[in-house]
BAFI-3210 file (N, C-alpha, C; in Angstrom, 3 decimals, decimal comma, padded with zeros to 6 digits):
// residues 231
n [1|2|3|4|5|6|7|8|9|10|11|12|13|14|15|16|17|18|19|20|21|22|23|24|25|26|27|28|29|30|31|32|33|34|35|36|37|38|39|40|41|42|43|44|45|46|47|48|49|50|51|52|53|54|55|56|57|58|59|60|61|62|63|64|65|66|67|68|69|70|71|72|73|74|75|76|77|78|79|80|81|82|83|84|85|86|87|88|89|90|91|92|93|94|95|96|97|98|99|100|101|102|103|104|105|106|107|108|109|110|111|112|113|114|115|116|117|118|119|120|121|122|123|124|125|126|127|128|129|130|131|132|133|134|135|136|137|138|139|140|141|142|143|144|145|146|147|148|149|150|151|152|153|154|155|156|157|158|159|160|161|162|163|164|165|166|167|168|169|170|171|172|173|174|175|176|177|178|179|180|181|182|183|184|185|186|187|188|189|190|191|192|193|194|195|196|197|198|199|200|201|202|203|204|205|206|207|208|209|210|211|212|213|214|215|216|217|218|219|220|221|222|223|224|225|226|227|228|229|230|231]
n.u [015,528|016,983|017,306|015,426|014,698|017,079|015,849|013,379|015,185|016,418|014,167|013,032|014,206|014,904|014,636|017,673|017,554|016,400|019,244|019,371|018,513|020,527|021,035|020,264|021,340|023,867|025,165|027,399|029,090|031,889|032,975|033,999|035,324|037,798|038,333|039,301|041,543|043,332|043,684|044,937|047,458|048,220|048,921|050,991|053,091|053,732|054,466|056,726|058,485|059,119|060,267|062,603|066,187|066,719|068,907|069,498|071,296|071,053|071,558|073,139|074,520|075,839|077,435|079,168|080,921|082,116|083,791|085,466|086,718|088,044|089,512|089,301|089,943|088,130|088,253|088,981|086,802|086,862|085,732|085,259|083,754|082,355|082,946|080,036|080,086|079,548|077,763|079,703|078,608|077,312|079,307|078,959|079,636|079,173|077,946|079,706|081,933|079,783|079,838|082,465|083,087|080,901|082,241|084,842|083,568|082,605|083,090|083,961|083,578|084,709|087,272|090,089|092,698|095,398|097,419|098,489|099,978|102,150|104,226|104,682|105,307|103,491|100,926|101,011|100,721|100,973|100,768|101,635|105,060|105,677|108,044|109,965|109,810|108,674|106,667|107,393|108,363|105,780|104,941|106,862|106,045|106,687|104,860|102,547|099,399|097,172|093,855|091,196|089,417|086,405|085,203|083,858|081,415|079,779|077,800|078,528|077,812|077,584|079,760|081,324|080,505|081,070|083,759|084,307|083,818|085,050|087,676|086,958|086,870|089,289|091,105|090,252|090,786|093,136|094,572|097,578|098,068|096,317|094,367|092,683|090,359|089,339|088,788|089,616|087,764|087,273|084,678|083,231|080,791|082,165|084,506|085,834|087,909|085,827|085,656|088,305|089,637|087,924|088,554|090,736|090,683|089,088|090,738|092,763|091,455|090,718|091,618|092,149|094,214|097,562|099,294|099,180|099,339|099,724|099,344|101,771|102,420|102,261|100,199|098,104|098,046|097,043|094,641|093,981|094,675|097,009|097,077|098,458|097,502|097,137|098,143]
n.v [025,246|025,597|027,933|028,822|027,495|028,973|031,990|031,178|030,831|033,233|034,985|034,280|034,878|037,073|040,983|043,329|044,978|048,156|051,043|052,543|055,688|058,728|060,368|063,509|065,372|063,980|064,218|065,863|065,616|063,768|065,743|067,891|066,238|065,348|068,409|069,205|067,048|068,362|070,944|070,140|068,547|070,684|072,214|070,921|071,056|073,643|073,554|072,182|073,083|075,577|075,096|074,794|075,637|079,077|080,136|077,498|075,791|074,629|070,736|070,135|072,763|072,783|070,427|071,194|073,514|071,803|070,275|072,052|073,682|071,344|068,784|069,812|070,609|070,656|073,829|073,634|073,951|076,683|077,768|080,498|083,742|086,277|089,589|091,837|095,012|098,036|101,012|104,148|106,731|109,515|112,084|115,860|117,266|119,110|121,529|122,044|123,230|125,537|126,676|127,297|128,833|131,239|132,138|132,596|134,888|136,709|139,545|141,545|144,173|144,844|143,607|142,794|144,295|145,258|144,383|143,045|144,989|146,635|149,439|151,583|155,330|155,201|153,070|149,250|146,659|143,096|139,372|136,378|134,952|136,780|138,973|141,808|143,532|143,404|145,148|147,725|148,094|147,918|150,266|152,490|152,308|150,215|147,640|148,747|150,089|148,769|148,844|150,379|151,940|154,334|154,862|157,296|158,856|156,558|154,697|152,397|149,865|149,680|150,370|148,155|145,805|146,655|146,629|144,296|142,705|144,056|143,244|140,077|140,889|142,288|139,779|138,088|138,939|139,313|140,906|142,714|144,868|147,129|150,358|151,798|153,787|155,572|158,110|160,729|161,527|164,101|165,104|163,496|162,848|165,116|164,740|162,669|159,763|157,462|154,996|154,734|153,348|150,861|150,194|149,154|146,811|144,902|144,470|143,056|140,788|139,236|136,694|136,666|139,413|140,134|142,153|145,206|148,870|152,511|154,897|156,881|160,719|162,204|160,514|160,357|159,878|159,975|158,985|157,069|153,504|151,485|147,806|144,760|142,084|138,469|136,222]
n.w [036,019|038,264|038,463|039,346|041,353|042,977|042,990|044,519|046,708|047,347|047,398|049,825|051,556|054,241|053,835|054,859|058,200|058,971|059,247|063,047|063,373|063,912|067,081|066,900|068,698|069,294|066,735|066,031|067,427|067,018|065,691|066,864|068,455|067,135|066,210|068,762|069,083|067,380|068,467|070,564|069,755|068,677|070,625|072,941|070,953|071,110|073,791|074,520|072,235|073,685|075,909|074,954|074,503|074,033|073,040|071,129|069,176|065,507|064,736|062,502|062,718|065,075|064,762|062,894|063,962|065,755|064,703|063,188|065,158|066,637|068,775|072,131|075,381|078,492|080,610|084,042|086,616|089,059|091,186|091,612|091,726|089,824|090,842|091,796|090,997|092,167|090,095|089,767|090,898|088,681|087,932|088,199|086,056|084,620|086,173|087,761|086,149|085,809|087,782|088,309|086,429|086,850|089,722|088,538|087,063|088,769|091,210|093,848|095,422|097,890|097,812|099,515|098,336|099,163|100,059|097,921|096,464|095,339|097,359|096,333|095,626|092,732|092,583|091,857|090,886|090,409|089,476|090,810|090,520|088,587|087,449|088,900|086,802|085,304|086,146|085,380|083,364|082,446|083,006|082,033|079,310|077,624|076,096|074,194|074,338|072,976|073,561|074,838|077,361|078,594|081,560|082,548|084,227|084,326|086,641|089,665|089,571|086,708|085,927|086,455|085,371|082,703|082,664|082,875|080,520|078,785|079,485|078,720|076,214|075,231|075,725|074,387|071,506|071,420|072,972|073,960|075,640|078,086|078,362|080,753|081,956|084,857|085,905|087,743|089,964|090,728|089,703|092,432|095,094|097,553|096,157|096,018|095,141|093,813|091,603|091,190|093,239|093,348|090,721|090,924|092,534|091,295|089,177|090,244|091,318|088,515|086,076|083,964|083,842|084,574|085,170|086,438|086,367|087,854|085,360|083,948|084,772|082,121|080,755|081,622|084,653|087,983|087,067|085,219|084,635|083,927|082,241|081,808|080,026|079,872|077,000]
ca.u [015,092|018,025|017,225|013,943|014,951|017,793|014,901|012,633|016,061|016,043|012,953|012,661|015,689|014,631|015,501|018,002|017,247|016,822|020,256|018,963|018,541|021,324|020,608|020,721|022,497|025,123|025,908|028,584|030,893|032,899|033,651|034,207|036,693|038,284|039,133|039,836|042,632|044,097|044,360|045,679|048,962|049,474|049,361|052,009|054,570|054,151|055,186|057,817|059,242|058,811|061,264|064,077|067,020|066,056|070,509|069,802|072,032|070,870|072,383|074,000|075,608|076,705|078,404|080,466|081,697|082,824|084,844|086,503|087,500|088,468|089,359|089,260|089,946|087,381|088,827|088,569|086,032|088,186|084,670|085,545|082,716|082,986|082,057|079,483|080,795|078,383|078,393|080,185|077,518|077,594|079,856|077,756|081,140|078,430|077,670|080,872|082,430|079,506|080,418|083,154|082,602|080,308|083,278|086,017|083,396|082,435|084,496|084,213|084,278|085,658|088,008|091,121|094,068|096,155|098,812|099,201|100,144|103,614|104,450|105,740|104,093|102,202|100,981|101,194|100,214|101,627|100,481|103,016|105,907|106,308|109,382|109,610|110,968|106,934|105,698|108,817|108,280|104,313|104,657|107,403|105,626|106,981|104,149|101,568|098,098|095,863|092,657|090,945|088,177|086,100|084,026|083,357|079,904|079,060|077,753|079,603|077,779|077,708|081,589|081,958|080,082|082,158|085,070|084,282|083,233|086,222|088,583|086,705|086,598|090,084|091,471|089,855|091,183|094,287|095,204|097,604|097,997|095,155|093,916|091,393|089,978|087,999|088,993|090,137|086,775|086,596|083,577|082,501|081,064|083,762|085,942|086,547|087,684|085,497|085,863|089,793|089,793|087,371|089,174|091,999|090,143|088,516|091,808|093,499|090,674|091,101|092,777|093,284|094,952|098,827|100,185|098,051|099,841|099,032|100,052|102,311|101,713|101,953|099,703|096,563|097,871|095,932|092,988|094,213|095,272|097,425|097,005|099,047|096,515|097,370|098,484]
ca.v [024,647|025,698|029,880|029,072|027,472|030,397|033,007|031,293|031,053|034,829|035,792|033,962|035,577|038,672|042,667|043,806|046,250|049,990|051,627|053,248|056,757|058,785|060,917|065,318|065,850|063,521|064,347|066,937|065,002|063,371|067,063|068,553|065,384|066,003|069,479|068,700|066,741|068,735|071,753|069,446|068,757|072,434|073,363|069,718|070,843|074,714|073,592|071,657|074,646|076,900|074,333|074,453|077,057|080,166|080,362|076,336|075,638|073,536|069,798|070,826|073,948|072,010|069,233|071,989|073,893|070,611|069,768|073,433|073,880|069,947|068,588|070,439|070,522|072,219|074,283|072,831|074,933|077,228|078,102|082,083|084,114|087,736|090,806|092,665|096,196|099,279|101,821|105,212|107,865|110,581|113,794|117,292|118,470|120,799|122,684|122,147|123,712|126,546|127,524|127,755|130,169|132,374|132,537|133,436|136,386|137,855|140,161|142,031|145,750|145,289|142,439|143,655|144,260|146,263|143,745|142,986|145,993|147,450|150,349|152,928|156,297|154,661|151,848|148,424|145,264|141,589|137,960|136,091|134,422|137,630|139,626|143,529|144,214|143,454|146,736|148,912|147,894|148,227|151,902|152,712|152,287|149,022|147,666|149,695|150,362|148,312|148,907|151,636|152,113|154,958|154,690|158,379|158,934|155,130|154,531|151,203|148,668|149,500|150,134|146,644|144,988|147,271|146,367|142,663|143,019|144,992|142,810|139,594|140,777|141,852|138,473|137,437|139,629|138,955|142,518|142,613|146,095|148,392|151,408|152,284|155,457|155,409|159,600|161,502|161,720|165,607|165,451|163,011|163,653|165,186|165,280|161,256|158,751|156,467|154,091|154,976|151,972|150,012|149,168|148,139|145,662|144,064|143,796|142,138|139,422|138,848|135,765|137,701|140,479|140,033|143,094|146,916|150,016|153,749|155,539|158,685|161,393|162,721|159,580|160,373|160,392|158,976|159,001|155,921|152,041|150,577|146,661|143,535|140,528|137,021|136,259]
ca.w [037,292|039,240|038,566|039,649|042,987|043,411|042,946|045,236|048,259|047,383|047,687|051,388|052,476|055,031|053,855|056,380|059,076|058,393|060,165|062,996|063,062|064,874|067,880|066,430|069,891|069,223|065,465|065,910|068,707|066,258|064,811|068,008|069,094|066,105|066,632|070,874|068,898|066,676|069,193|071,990|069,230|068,534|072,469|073,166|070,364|071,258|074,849|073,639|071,584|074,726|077,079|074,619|075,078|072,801|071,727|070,766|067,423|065,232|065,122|061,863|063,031|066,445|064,309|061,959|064,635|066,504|063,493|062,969|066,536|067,179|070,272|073,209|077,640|079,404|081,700|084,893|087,412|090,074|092,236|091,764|091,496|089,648|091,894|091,235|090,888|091,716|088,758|090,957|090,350|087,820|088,413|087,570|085,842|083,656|087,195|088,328|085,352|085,750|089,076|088,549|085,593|087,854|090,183|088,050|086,508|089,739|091,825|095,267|096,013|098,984|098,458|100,075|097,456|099,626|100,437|096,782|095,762|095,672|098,436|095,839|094,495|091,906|093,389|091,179|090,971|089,464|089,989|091,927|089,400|087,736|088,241|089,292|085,852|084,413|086,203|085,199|081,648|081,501|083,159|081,084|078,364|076,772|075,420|073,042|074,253|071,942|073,737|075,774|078,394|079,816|082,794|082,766|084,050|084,578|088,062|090,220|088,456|085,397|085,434|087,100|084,249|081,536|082,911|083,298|079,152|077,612|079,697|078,156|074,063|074,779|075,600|072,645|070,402|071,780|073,247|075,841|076,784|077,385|079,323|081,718|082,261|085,548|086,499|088,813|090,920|090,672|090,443|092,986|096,766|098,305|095,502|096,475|093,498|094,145|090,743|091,262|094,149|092,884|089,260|091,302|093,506|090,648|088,303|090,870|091,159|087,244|086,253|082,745|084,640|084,924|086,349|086,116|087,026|087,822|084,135|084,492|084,462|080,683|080,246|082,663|086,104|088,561|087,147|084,450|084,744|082,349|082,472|081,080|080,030|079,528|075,658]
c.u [015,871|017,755|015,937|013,664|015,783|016,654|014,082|013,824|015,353|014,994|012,355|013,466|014,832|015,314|016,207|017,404|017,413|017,946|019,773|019,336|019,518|020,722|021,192|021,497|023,753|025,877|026,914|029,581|031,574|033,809|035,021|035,537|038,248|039,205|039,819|041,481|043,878|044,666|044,973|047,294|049,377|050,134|050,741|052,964|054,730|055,087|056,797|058,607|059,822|059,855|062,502|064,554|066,404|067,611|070,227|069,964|071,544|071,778|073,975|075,341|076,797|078,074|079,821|081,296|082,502|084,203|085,941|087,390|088,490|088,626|089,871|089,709|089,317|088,097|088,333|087,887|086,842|086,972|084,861|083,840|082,510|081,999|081,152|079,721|079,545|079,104|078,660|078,733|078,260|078,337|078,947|078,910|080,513|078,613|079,148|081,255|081,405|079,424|081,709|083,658|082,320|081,132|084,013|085,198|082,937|083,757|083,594|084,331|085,387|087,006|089,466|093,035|095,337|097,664|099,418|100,108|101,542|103,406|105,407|104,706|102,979|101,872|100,324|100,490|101,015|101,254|102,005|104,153|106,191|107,136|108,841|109,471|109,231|106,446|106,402|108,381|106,785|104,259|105,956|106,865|105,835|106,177|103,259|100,294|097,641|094,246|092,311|089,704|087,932|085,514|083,756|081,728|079,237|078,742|078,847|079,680|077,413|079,459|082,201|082,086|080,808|083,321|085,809|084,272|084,329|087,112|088,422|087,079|088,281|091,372|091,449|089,911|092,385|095,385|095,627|098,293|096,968|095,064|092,819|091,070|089,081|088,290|089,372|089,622|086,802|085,309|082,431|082,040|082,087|085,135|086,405|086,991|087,037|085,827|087,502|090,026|089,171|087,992|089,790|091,934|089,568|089,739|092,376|092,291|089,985|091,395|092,937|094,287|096,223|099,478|098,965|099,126|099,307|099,725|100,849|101,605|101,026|100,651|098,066|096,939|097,692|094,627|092,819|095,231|095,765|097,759|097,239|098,020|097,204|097,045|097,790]
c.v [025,217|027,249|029,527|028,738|028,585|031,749|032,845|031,042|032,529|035,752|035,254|034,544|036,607|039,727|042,646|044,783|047,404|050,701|052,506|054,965|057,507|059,898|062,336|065,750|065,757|063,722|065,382|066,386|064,662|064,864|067,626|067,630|065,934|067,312|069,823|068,358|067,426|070,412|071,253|069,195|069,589|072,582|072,312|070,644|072,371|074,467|072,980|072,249|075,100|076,407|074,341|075,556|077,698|079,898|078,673|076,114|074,409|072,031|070,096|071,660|073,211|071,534|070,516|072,820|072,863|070,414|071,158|073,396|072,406|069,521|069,576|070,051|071,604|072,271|073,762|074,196|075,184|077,424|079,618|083,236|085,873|088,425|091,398|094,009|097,204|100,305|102,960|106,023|109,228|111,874|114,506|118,169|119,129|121,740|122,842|123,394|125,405|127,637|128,280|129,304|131,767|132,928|133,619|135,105|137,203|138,391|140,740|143,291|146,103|143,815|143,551|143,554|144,185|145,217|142,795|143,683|146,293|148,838|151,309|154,174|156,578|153,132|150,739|147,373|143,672|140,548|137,320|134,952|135,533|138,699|141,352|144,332|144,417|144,528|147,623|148,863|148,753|150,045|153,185|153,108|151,179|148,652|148,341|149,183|149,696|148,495|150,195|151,441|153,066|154,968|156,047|158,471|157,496|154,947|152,692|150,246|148,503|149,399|148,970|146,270|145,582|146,931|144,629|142,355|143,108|143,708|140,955|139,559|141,396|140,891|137,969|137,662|139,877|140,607|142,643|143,748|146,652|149,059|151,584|153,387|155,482|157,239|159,401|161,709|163,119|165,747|164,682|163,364|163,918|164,660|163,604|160,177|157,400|154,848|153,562|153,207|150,752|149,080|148,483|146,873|144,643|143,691|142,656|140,598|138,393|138,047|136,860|139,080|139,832|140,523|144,215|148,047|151,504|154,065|156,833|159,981|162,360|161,674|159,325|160,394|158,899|158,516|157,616|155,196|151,422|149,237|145,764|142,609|139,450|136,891|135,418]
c.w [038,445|039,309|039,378|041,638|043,759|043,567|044,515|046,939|048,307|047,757|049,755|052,664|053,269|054,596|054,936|056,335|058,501|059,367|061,401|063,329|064,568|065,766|067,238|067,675|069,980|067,969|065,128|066,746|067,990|065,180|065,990|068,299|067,923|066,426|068,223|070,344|068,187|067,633|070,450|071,031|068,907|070,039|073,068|072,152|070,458|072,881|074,634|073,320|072,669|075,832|076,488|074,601|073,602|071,672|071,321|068,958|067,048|064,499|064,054|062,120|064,200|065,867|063,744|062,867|065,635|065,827|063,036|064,120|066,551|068,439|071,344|074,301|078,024|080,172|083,194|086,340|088,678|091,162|092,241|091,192|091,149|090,805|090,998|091,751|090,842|090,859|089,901|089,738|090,062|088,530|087,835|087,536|085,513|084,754|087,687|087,354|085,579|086,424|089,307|087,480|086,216|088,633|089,961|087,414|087,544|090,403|092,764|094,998|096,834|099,241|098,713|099,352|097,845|099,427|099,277|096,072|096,236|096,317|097,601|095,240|094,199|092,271|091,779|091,176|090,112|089,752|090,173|090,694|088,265|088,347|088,100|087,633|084,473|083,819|086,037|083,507|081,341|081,834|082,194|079,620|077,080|076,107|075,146|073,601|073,185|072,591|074,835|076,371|079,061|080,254|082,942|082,537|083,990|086,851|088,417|089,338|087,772|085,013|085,902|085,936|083,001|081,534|082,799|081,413|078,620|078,460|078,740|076,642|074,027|074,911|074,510|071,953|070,618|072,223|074,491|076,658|076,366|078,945|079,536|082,351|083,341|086,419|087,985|090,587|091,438|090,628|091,204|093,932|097,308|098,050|096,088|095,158|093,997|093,595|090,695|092,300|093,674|091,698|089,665|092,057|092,309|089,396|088,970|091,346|089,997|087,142|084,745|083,200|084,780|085,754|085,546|086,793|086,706|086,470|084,549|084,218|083,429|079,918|080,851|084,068|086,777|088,211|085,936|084,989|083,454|083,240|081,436|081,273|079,670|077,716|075,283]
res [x|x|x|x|x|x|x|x|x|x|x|x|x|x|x|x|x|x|x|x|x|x|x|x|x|x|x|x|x|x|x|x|x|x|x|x|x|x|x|x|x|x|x|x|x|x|x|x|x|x|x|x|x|x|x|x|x|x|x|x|x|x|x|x|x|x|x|x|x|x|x|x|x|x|x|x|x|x|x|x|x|x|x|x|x|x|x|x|x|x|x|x|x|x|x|x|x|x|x|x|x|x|x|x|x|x|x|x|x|x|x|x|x|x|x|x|x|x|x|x|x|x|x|x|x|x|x|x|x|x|x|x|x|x|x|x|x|x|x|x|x|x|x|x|x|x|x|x|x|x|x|x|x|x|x|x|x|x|x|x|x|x|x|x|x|x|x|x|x|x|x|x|x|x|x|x|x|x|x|x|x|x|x|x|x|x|x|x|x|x|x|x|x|x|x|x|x|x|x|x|x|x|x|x|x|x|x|x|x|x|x|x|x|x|x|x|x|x|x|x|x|x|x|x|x|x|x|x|x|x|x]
***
């Protein structure tokens, strides 16, 4: 009796409603919000990141170096403020250095010796701190010829540049007497020595050059230079 009255509640009851149907326009917003949210907390904790110091230690590290060091006094602020210092600009020692190169290997025709030279004979030569007793020795014959040079038959400047050469390789081969053959000038125009003046203008603007003197005359004359080099 009692199923039969439960049946017939049941059956008087009303179906619910059919849900209704959602709008195709609106069925992706809840995606979309969705992802709005999840790139709005990357771009918040990248800014975040992006405000804190880059050297920032972490709490860890802070604490352990607190505890190593221990207590401290900051120094108390003086208001001093360092200079700023301009850097001095570069020297050009290379050019420097290559000028001065060029220098020391050129020489002069006409640089004017004269009042270097000793007023005897055979006329001499010495850089200044060396005694008389140099050019007595080198024409003497004290030290031994180790090297030789002849300019026979070289025009000016080729016997510059020969001269500039042999005096070079023998520095460097450590030779510090040698002879120079620049003749007599028999057979120049009018019988003139031309190379004869010239050697002597360009020894004496040497720094390897010491002292040079005319050779005697069992030894060439005038027409050869014997010259002391730097050891």
């Amino acid at each position: 009796m009692k199923s039969r009255r439960k049946a017939r509640r049941t059956a008087a009851e009303p179906a619910p409603a059919p849900a209704p149907a959602i709008n195709p326009a609106l069925a992706g917003l809840k995606l979309v919000h969705k992802a709005w949210k999840t790139a709005e907390s990357a771009r918040q904790q990248a800014l975040v990141h992006a405000q804190q110091p880059k050297s920032a230690a972490a709490p860890e590290d802070v604490a352990t170096f607190r505890r190593m060091v221990g207590m401290v006094t900051p120094l108390k602020p003086t208001g001093r403020r360092q200079p700023h210092r301009e850097r001095p600009p570069a020297l050009p020692l290379q050019r420097w250095a290559d000028d001065d190169a060029v220098l020391r290997e050129s020489v002069s025709d006409e640089y004017g010796a004269e009042w270097l030279l000793e007023t005897d004979e055979s006329l001499s030569y010495r850089r200044a701190g060396l005694g008389l007793d140099v050019t007595r020795k080198l024409r003497r014959g004290q030290w031994t010829v180790a090297a030789q040079l002849d300019l026979h038959g070289l025009r000016v400047d080729e016997a510059r540049e020969a001269v500039a050469e042999f005096l070079r390789e023998c520095v460097l081969r450590e030779r510090r007497c040698v002879r120079i053959i620049h003749g007599k000038g028999l057979g120049s125009v009018n019988r003139t020595p031309v190379l004869k003046e010239k050697v002597r203008r360009w020894l004496s603007q040497k720094q390897e050059v010491l002292a040079f003197v005319e050779a005697r005359p069992n030894d060439g004359g005038e027409g050869v230079v014997l010259a002391l080099l730097r050891g």
